[in-house]
Backbone as CSV, one residue per row, in Angstrom:
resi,resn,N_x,N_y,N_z,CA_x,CA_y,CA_z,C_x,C_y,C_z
1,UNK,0.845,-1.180,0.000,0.000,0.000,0.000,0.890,1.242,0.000
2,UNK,0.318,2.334,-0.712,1.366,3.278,-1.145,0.434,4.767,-1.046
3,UNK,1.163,5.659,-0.292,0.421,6.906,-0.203,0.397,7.798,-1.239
4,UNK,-0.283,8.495,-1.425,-0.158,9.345,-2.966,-0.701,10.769,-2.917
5,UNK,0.375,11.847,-2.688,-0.417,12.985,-2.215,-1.039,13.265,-3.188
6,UNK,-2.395,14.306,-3.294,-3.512,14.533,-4.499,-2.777,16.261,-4.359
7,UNK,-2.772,16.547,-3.391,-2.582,18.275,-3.357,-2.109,19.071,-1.849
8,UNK,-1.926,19.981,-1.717,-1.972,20.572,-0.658,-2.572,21.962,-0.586
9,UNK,-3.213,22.681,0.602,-4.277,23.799,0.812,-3.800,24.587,1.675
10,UNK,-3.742,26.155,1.744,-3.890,26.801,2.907,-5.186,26.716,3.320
11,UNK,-5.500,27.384,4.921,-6.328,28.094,5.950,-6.384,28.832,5.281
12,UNK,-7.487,29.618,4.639,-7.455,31.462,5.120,-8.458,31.812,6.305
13,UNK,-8.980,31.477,6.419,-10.468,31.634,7.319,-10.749,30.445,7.757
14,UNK,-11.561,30.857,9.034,-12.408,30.099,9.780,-13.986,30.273,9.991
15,UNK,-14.689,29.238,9.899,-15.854,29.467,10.160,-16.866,28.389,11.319
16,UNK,-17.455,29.413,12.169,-18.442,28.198,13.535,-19.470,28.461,12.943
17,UNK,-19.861,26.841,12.823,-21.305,26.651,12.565,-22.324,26.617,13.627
18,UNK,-23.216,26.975,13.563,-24.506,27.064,14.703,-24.423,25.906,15.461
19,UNK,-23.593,24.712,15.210,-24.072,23.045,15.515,-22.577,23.140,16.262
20,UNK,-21.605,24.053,16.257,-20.046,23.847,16.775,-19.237,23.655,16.117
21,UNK,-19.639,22.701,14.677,-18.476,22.597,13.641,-17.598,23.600,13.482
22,UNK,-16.383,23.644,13.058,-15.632,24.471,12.384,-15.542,24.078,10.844
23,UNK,-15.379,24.919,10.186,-15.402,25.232,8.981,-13.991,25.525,8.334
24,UNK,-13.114,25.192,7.593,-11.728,26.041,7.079,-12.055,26.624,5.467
25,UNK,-11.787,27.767,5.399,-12.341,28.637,4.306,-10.751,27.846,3.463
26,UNK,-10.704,27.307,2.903,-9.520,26.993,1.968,-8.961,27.351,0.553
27,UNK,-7.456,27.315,0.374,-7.029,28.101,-1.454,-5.950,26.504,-1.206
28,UNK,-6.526,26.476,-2.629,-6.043,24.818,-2.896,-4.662,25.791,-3.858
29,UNK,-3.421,25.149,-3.102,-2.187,25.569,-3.309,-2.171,24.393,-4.911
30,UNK,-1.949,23.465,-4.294,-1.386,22.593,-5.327,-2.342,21.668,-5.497
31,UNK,-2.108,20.893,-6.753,-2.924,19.531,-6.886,-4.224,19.746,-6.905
32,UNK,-4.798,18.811,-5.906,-6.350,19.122,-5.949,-6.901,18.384,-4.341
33,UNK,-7.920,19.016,-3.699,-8.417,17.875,-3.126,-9.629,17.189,-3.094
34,UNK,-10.147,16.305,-2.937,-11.534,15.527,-3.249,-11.878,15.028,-1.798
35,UNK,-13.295,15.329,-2.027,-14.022,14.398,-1.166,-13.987,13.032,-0.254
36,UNK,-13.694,12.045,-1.106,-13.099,10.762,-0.553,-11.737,10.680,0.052
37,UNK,-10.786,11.581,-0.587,-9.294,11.682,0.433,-9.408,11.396,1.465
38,UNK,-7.844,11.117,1.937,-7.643,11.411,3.092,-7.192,12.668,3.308
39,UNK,-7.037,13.327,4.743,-6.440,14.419,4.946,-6.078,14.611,6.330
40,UNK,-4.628,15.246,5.928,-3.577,15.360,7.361,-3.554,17.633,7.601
41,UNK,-3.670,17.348,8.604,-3.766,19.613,9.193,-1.819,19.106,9.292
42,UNK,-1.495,19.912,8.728,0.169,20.691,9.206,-0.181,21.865,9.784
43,UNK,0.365,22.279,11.047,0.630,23.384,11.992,2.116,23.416,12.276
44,UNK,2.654,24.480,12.083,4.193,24.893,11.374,5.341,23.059,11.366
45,UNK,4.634,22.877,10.652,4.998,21.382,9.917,4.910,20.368,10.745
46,UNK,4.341,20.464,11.623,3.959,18.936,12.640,2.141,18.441,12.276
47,UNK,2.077,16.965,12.205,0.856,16.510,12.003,-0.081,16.862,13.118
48,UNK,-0.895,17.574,13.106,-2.033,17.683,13.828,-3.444,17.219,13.959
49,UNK,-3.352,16.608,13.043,-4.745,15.967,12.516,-4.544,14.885,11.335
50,UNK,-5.143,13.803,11.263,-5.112,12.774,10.165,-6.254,11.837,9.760
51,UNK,-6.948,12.305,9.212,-8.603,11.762,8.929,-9.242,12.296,7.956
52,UNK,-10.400,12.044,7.758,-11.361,12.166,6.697,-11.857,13.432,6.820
53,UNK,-12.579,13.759,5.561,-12.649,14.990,4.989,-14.944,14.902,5.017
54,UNK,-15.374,15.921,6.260,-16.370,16.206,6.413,-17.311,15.985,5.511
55,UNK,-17.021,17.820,4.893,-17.279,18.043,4.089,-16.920,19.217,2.729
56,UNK,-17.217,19.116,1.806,-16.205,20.120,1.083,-17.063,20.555,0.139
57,UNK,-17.261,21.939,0.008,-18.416,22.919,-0.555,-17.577,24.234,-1.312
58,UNK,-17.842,24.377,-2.902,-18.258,25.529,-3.581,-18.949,26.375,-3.426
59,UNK,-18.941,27.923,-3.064,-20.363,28.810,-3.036,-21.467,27.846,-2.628
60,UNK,-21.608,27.574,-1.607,-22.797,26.742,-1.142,-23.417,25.350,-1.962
61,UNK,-22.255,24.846,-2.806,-22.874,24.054,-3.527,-21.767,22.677,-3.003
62,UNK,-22.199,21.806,-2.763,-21.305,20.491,-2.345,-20.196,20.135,-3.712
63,UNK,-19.048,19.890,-3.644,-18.112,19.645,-4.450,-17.327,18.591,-4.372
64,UNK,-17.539,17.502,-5.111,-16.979,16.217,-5.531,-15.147,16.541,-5.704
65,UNK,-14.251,17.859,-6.100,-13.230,18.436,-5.769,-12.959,19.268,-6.092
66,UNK,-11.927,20.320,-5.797,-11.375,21.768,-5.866,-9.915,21.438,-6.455
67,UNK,-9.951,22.373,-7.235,-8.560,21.700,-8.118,-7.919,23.701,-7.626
68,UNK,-6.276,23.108,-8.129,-5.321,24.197,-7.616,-5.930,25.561,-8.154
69,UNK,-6.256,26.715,-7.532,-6.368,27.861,-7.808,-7.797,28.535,-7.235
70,UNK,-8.095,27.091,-6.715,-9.994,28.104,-6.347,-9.813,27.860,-4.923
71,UNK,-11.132,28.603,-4.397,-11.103,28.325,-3.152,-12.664,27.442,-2.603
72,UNK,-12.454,27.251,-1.416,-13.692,25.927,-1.144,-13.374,26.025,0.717
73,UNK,-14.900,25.336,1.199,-15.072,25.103,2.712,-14.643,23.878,3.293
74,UNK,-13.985,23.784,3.659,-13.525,22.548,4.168,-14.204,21.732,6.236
75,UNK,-14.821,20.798,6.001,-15.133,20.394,7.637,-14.357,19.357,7.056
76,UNK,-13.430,18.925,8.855,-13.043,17.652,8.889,-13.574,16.589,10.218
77,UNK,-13.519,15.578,9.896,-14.412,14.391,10.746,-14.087,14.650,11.845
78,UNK,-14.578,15.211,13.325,-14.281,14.995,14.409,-12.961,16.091,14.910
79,UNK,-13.040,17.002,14.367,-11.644,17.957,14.231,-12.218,19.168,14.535
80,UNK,-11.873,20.158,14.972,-12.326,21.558,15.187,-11.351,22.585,15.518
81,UNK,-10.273,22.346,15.939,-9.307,23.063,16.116,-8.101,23.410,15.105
82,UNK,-9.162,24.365,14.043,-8.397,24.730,13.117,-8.262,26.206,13.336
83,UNK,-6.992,26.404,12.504,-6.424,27.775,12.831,-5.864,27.922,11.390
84,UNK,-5.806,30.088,10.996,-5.997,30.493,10.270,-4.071,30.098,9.457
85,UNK,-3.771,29.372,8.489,-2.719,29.747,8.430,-1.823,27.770,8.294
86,UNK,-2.705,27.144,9.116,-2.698,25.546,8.231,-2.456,25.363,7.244
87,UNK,-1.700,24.412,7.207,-2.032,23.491,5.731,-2.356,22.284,5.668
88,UNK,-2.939,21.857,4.786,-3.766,20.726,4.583,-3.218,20.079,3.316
89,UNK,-3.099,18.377,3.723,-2.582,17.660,2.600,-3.557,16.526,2.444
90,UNK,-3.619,16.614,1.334,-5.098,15.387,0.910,-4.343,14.720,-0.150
91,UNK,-4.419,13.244,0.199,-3.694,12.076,-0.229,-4.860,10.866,-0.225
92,UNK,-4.300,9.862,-0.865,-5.337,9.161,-1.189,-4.094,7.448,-0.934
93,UNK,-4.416,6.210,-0.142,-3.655,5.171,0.175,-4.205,4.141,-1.657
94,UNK,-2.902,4.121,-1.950,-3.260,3.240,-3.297,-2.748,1.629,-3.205
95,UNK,-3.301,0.972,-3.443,-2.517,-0.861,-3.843,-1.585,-1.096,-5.326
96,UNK,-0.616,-1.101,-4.623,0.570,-1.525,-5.795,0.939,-2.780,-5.729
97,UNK,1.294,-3.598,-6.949,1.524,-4.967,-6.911,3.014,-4.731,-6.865
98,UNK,4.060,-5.903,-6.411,5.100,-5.883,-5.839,6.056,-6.174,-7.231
């Protein structure tokens, strides 16, 4: 099994949802990230987080992925302690034959 980064994202913003969620207002640096990824928070380069990806929204519209140059909302599973200025790496675990 072989990891395969898809992209990486800044923080710009934060957002609390009425329910407690946090929200990360995100600018997809590189690559892309999708829905099904996985995804790891970097806070000045240490792992802070490593799990699944909430949810991920266009202008209020749900988004299957955000490719390098736009920006998008990011919730992550069980995570809330995001801060403005993260980065986010969304990778995906692949099966390689030997």
């Amino acid at each position: 099994i072989v990891e395969e980064v898809l992209g990486r994202a800044q923080v710009r913003q934060t957002f609390r949802l009425p329910n407690g969620t946090s929200i990360a207002g995100i600018y997809v640096v590189s690559g892309k990230v999708t829905r099904n990824a996985k995804i790891r928070l970097l806070r000045n380069d240490v792992v802070s987080y490593d799990g699944s990806v909430l949810s991920l929204k266009r202008f209020k519209d749900d988004a299957r992925e955000v490719l390098a140059g736009f920006e998008a909302g990011l919730g992550l599973e069980n995570f809330n302690d995001i801060k403005e200025g993260d980065m986010l790496e969304a990778y995906i675990l692949k099966e390689v034959e030997r």
